[in-house]
C-alpha positions as CSV (number, residue, x, y, z in Angstrom):
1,X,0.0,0.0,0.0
2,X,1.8,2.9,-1.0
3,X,1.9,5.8,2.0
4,X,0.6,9.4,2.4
5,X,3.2,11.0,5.4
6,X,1.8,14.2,6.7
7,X,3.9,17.3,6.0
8,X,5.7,19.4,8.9
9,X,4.1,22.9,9.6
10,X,7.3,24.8,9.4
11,X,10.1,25.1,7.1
12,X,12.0,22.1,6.7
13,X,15.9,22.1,5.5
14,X,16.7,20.6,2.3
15,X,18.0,17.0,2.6
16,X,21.5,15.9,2.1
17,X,22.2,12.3,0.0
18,X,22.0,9.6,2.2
19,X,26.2,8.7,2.2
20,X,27.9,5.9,4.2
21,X,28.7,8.3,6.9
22,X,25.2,8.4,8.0
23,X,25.9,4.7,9.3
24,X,25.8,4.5,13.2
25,X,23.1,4.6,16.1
26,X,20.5,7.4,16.3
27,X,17.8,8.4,18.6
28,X,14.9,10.8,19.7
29,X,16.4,13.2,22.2
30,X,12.7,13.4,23.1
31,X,11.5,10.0,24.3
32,X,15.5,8.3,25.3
33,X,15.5,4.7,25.9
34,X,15.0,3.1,22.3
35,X,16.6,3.7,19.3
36,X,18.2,3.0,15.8
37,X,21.0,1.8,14.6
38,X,21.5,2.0,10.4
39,X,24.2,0.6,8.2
40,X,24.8,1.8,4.8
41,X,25.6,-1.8,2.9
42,X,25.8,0.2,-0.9
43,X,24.5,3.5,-2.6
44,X,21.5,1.6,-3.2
45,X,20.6,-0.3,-0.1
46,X,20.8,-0.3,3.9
47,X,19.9,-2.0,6.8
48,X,18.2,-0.7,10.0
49,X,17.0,-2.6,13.3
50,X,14.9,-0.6,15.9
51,X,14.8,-1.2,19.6
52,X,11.5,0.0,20.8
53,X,8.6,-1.2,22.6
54,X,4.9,-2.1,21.4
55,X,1.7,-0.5,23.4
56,X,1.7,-2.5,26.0
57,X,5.4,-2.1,26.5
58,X,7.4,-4.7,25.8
59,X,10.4,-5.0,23.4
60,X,10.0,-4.7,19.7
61,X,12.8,-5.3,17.8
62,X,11.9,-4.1,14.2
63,X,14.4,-4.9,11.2
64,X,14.3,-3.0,8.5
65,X,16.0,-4.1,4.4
66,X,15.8,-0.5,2.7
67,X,16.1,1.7,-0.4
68,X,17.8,4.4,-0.9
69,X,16.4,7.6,-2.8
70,X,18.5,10.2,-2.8
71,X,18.1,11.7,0.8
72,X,15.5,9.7,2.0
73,X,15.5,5.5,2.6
74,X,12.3,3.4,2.7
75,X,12.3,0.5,4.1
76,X,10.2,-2.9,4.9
77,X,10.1,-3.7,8.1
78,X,9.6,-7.3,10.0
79,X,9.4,-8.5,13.4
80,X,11.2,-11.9,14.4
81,X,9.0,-14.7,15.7
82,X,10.0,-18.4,16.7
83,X,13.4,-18.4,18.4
84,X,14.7,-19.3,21.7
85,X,17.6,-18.3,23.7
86,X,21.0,-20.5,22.8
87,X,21.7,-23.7,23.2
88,X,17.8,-23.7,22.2
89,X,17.7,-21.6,19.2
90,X,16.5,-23.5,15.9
91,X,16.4,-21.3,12.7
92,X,14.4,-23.6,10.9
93,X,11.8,-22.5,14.0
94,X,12.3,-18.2,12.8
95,X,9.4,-16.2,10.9
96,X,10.1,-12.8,9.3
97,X,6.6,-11.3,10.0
98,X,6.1,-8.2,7.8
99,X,5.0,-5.4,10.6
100,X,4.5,-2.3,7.9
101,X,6.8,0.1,6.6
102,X,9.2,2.9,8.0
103,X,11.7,5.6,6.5
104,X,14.5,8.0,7.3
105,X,14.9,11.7,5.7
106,X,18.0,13.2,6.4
107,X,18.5,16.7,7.1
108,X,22.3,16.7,7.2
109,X,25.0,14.6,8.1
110,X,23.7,15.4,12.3
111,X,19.4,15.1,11.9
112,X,16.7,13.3,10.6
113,X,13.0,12.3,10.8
114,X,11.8,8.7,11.3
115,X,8.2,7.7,9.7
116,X,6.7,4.7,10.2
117,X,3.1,3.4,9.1
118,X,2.5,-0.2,10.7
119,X,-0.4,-2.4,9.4
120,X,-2.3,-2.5,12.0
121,X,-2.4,0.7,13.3
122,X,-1.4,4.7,13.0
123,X,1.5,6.0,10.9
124,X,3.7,8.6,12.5
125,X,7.1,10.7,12.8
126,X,9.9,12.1,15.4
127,X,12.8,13.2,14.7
128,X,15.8,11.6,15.3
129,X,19.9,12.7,15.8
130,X,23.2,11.1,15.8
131,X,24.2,9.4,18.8
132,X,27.4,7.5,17.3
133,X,30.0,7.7,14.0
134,X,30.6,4.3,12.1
135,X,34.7,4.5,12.6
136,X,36.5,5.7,9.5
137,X,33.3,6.9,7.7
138,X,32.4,10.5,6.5
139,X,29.3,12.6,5.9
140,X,29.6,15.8,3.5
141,X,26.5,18.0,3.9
142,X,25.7,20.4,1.3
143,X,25.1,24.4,1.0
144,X,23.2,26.6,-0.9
145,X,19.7,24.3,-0.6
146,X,16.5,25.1,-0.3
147,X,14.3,24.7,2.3
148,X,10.2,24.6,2.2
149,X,7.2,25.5,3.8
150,X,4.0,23.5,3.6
151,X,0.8,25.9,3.0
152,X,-1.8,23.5,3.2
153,X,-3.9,21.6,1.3
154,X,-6.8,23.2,-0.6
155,X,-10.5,22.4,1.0
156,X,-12.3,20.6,-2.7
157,X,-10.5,18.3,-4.6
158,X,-9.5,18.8,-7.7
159,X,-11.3,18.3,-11.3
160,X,-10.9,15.2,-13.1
161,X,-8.4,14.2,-16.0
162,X,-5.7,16.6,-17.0
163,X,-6.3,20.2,-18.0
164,X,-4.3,23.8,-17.5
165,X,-2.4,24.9,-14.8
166,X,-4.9,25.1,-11.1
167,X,-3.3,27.7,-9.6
168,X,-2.7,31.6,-10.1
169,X,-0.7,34.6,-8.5
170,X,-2.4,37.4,-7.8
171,X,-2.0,40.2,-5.7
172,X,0.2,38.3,-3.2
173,X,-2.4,35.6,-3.2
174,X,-2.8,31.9,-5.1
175,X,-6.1,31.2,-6.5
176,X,-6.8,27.5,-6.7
177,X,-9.0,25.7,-9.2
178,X,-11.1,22.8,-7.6
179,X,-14.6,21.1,-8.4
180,X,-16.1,23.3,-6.0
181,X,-14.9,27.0,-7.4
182,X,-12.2,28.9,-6.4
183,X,-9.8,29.1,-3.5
184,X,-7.5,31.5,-2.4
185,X,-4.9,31.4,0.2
186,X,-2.0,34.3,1.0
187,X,1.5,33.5,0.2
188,X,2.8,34.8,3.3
189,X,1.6,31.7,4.8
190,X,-0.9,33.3,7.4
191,X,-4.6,32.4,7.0
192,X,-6.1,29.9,6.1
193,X,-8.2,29.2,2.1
194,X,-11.4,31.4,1.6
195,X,-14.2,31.2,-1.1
196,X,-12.7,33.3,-4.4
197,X,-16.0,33.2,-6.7
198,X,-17.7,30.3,-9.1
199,X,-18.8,28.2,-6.1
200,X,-20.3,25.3,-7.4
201,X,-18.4,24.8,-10.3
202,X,-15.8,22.6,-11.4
203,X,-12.7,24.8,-12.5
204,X,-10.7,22.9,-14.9
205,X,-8.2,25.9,-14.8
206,X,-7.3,29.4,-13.5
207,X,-4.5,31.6,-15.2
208,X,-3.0,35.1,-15.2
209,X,-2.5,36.8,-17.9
210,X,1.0,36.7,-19.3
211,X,3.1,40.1,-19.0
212,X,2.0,43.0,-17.2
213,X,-1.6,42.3,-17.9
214,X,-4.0,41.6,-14.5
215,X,-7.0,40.0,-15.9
216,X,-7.7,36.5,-14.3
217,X,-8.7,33.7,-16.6
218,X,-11.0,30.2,-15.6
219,X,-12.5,27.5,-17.4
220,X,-15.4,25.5,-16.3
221,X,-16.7,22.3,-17.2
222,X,-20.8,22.2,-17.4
223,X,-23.5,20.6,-19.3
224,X,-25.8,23.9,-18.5
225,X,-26.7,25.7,-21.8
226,X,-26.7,28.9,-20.4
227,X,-23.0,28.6,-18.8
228,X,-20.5,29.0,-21.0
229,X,-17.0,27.5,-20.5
230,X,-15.0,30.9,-20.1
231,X,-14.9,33.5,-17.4
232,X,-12.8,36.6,-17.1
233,X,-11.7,39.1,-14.3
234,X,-10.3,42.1,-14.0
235,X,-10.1,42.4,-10.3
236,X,-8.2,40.0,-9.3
237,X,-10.7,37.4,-8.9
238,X,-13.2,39.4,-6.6
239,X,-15.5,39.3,-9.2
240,X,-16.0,37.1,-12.6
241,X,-17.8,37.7,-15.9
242,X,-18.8,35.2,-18.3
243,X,-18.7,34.7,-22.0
244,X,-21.7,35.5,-24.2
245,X,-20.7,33.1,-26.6
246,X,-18.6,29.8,-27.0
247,X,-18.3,26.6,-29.6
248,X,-20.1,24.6,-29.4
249,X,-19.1,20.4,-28.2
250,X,-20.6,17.0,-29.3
251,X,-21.8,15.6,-25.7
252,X,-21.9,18.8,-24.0
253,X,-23.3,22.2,-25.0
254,X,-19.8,23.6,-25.2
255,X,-16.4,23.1,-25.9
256,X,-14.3,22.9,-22.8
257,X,-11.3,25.1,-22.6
258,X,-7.9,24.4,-21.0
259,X,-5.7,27.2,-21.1
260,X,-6.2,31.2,-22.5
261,X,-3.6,33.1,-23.9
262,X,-3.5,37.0,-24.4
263,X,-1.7,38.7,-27.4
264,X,0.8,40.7,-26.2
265,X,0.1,44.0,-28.0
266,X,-3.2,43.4,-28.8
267,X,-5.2,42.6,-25.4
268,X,-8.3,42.1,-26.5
269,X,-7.2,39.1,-28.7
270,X,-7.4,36.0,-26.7
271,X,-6.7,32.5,-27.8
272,X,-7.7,29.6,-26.3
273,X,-6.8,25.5,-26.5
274,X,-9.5,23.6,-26.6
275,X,-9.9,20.2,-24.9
276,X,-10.1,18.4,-27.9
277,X,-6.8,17.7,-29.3
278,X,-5.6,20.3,-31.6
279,X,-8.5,22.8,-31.3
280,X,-8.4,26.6,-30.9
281,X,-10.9,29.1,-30.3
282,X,-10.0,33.0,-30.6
283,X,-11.7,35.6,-29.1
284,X,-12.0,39.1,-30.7
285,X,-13.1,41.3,-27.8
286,X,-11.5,40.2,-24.5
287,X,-13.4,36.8,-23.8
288,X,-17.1,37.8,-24.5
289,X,-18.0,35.9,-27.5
290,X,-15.6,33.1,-29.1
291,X,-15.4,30.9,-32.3
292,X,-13.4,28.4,-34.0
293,X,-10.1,29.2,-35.3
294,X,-10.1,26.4,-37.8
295,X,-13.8,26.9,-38.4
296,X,-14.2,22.8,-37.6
297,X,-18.3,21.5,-37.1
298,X,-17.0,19.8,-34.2
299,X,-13.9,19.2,-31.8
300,X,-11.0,17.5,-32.7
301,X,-10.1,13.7,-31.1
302,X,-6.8,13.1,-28.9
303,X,-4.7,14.8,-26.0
304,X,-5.4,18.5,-25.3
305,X,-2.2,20.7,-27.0
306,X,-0.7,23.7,-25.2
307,X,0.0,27.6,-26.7
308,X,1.9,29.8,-26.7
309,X,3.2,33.2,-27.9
310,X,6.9,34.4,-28.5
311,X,7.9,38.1,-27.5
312,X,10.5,37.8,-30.4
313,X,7.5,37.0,-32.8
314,X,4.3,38.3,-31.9
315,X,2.7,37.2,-35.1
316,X,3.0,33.7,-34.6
317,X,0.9,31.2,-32.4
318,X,2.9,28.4,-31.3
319,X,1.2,24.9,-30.4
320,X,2.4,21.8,-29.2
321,X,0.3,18.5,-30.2
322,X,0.3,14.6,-29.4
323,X,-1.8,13.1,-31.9
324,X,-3.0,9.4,-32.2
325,X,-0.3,6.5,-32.8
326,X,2.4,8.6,-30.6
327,X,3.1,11.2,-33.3
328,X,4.4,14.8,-31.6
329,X,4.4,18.2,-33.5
330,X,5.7,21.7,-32.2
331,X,4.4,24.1,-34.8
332,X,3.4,27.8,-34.8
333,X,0.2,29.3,-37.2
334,X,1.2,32.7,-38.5
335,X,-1.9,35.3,-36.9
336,X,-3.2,37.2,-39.5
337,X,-5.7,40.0,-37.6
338,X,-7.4,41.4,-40.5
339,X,-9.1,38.0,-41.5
340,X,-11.7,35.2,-39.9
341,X,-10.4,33.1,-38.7
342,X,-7.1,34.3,-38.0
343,X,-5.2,32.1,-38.1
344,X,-2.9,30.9,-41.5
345,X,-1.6,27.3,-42.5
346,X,0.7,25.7,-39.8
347,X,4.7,26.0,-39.8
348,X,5.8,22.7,-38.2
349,X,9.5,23.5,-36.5
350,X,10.0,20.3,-34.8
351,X,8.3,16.7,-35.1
352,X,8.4,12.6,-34.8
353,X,10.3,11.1,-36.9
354,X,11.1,13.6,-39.6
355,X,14.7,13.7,-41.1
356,X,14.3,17.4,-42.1
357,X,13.2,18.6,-38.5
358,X,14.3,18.4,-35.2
359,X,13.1,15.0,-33.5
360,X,11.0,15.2,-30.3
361,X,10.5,11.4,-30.8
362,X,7.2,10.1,-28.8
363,X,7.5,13.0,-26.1
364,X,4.0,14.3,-24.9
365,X,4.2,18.2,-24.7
366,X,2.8,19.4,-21.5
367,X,3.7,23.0,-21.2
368,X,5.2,25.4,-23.4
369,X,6.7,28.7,-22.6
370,X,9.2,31.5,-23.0
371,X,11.8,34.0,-21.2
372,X,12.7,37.6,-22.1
373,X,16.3,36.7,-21.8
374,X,15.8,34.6,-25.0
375,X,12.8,36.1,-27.0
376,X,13.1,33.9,-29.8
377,X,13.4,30.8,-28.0
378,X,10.4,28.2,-27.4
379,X,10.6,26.0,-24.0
380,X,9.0,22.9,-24.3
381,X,7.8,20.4,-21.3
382,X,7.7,16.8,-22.8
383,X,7.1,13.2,-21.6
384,X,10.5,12.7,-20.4
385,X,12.1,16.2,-21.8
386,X,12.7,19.8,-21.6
387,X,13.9,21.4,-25.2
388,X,14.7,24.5,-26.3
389,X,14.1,25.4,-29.8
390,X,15.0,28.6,-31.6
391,X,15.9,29.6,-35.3
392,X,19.1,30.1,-34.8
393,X,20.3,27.4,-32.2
394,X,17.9,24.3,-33.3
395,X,16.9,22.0,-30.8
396,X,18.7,22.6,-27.4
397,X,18.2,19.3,-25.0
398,X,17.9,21.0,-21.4
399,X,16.7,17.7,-20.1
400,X,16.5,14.5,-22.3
401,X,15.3,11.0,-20.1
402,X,15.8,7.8,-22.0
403,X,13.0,6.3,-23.0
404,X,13.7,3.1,-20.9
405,X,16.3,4.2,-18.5
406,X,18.0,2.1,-15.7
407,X,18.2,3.2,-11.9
408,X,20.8,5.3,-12.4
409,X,19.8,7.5,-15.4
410,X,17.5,10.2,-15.2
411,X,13.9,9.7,-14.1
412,X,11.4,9.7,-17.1
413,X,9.2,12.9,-15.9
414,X,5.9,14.2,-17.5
415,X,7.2,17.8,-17.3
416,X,4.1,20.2,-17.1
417,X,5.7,23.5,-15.5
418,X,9.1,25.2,-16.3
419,X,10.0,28.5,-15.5
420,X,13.1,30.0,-17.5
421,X,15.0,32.9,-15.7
422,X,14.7,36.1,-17.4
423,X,18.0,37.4,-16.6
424,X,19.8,34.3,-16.8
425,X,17.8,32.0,-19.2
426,X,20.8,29.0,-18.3
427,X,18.8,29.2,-15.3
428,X,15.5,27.0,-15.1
429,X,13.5,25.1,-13.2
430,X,10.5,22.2,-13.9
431,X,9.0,20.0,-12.8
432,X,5.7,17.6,-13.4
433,X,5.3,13.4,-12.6
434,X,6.1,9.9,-13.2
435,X,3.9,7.3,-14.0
436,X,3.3,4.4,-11.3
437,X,2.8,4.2,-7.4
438,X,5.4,5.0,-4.7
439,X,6.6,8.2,-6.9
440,X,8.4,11.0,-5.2
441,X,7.9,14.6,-6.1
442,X,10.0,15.8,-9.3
443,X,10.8,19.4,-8.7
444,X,14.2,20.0,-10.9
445,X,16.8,23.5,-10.9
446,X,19.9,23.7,-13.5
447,X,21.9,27.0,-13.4
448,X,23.4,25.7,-16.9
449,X,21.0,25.0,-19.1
450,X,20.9,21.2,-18.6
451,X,24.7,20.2,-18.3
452,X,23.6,19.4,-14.4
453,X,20.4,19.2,-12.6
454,X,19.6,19.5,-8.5
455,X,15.7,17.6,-7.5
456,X,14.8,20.0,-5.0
457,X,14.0,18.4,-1.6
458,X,10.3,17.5,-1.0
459,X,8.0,16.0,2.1
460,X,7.1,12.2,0.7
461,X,3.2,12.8,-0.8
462,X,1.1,10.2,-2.6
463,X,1.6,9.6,-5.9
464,X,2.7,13.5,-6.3
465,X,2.7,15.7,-9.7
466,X,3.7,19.8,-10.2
467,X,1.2,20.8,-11.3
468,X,2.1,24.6,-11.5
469,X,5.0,26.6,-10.4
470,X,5.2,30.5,-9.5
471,X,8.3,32.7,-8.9
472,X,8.0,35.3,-6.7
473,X,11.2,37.2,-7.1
474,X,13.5,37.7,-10.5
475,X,16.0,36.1,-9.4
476,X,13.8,33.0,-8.5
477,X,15.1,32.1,-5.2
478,X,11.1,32.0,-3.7
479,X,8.9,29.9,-5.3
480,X,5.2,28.7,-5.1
481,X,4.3,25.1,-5.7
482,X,1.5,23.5,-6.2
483,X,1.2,20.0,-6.1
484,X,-1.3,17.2,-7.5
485,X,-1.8,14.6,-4.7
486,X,-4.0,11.2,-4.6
487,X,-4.4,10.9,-1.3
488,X,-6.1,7.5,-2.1
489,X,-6.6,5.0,-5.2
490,X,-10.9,5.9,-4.9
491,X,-10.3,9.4,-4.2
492,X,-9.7,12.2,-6.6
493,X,-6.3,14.5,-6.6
494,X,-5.9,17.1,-3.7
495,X,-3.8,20.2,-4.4
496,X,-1.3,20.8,-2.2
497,X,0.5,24.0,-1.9
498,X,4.6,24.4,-1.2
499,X,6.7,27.2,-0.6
500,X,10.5,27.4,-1.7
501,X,12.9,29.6,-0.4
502,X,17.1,29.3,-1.5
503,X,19.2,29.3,1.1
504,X,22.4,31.7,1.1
């Protein structure tokens, strides 16, 4: 059964790698009179045995065979049954009895945090120091981490199936997209999350306009014919105005939306990707009435595609598509504003399998974006990949998993969020999910453009996915995250939101 720790209230230090130093006896200064004692055995696995006692207080020795990841090692745990004192002990009379599952987060090379969740009864967590030094053995800890604050989890889960990003900054609060309206909690971490408007509704998505702009942006999913799926606002989410007009969908009276996009110099243009596949609706007059770029009876088939528009090249709509049978296309349609729709024959810059273009191979994209400190350059958040692709450099691998990697090799993330630093665009950070149970969050930094990567430290969640990330200073050393969680396999996903700060 794959486990759900609760987070700590206040800011915990970024871990360091568990290393063969960390090998000796540790305890809770708290509650003396049991404690662990943990061998390194390789930079994969470790042993542990815990001397404690059971609720009606006598001894539980629990052993422990564990895996290491990164800063944190999980482990199995058994208790012994069967044997005797010598000359009476028989090993053919021992049984391994699993007891439930326990784990060690290092803070450094001196603290820790224990976590255990037994079968049969509560899970919990104390932390732990070092009582004793393996001889000969070393610990290195590192500097310059980051540390994180958890701000809670939002009070409605969140809409089903993958859309646009659920959160968005706005005037030093995050407004969160759930299936019962919106949310908003302050980013100074005081407070708690209050009602922010479309109660009722499930919110597939919530976005700020890019830029300098303020106006809010949400999509809704309903099968009411006089709802459409659009709303806008231009004070901060106090209030929100619905469209007039939207297209129309096959089993539902409209055409769901899953991300909006403002032109840059002319704000009253909006475009919008539609849930089905490679749709795109435009808007002429700030959200109220919408149609059909590609003037299609009805929506497309296959994964929603992401927009996006270039500062460098503000006449061009960039789109990134999975279609059917794995096949992946970055492309951009040129904008044309004097004629309906608007939009002109597709440019394809990058795609599967094509000897002429660059090759994405069967990468999912996820999120696209841009940064002022490379106008002309297109990010891309793949299955698996980050890219960057300009005119003038090609296709720029920040972060390239193989397709099939061993343990060692870089984890084969679904990258939905990247933020690219506009000063320093060698500077980014992203993050998204893996498929499969047990995961770990994926929240990724490289100073250099891709030739090294740091996974920022993270509590343990369930099953855990960024989905959104928001940088609160230019030199982005205090971030917002907010985090997809399934707290349970029959439950939907929770949001979860983080705060990041870089330590000097």
């Amino acid at each position: 059964m794959p486990l759900a720790w609760p987070l700590l209230s206040a800011w915990l230090l970024s871990g360091v790698p568990v290393q063969p130093g960390h090998t000796g006896l540790w305890y809770d200064p708290e509650h003396p009179g049991h404690g662990l004692f943990l061998h390194i055995v390789s930079p994969e696995q470790a042993a542990l045995s815990w001397n404690v006692f059971d609720r009606e207080g006598r001894p539980l020795w629990l052993f422990g065979d564990g895996r290491i990841r990164g800063e944190r090692i999980e482990f199995e745990a058994f208790v012994v049954e069967g044997g005797s004192f010598p000359p009476l002990y028989d090993p053919a009379q021992v049984r391994l009895q699993p007891w439930g599952r326990l784990e060690m987060v290092f803070q450094d090379c001196e603290r820790g945090e224990l976590r255990w969740q037994p079968l049969s009864s509560a899970e919990g967590r104390r932390p732990v120091v070092r009582l004793s030094f393996a001889s000969g053995s070393t610990c290195k800890a590192l500097t310059g981490s980051w540390s994180f604050l958890d701000l809670g989890e939002a009070p409605a889960p969140a809409a089903q199936g993958w859309h646009g990003r659920r959160s968005a900054l706005a005037n030093g609060e995050l407004l969160i997209a759930t299936r019962d309206g919106l949310w908003r909690r302050r980013i100074d971490g005081e407070g708690g999350f209050e009602r922010a408007g479309l109660d009722g509704h499930e919110v597939l998505f919530v976005q700020r306009e890019a830029g300098t702009g303020g106006r809010l942006f949400a999509g809704v999913r309903s099968n009411r014919p006089d709802l459409r799926p659009f709303f806008v606002s231009v004070d901060g989410g106090r209030s929100w105005r619905n469209a007039l007009t939207s297209p129309a969908g096959v089993e539902t009276p409209y055409e769901h939306f899953i991300e909006v996009h403002a032109h840059p110099t002319r704000e009253e243009w909006l475009f919008a990707a539609l849930e089905g596949g490679a749709g795109i609706a435009y808007s002429q007059d700030g959200g109220r009435n919408w149609r059909r770029a590609d003037g299609a009876p009805e929506p497309y088939f296959g994964y929603p595609c992401h927009l996006a528009i270039l500062p460098a090249f503000p006449e061009r709509l960039y789109q990134g598509c999975e279609a059917i049978l794995d096949y992946v296309e970055l492309r951009y349609y040129p904008i044309d504003f004097g004629r309906h729709p608007p939009l002109g024959e597709a440019v394809v810059i990058a795609r599967t399998g094509d000897s002429e273009l660059p090759d994405l191979g069967n990468r999912r994209p996820n999120a696209l974006g841009f940064s002022s400190g490379r106008p002309d350059t297109l990010y891309a958040g793949l299955e698996g990949a980050v890219v960057a692709l300009s005119p003038f450099r090609g296709l720029e691998r920040v972060f390239w998993s193989p397709l099939e990697p061993p343990s060692s090799e870089l984890p084969y993330v679904y990258v939905h969020t990247l933020w690219v630093a506009p000063r320093n665009p060698a500077r980014i950070l992203f993050g998204g999910g893996l498929n499969g149970e047990n995961t770990v969050l994926h929240l990724y930094e490289t100073r250099d453009h891709g030739a090294s990567l740091t996974r920022l430290p993270a509590p343990l969640l369930r099953d855990p996915r960024v989905d959104s990330l928001h940088v609160l200073d230019e030199n982005g050393t205090d971030l917002l995250v907010a985090v997809l969680e399934r707290l349970a396999e029959s439950e939907p996903e929770r949001l979860r939101l983080l705060r990041y700060r870089l330590r000097p």
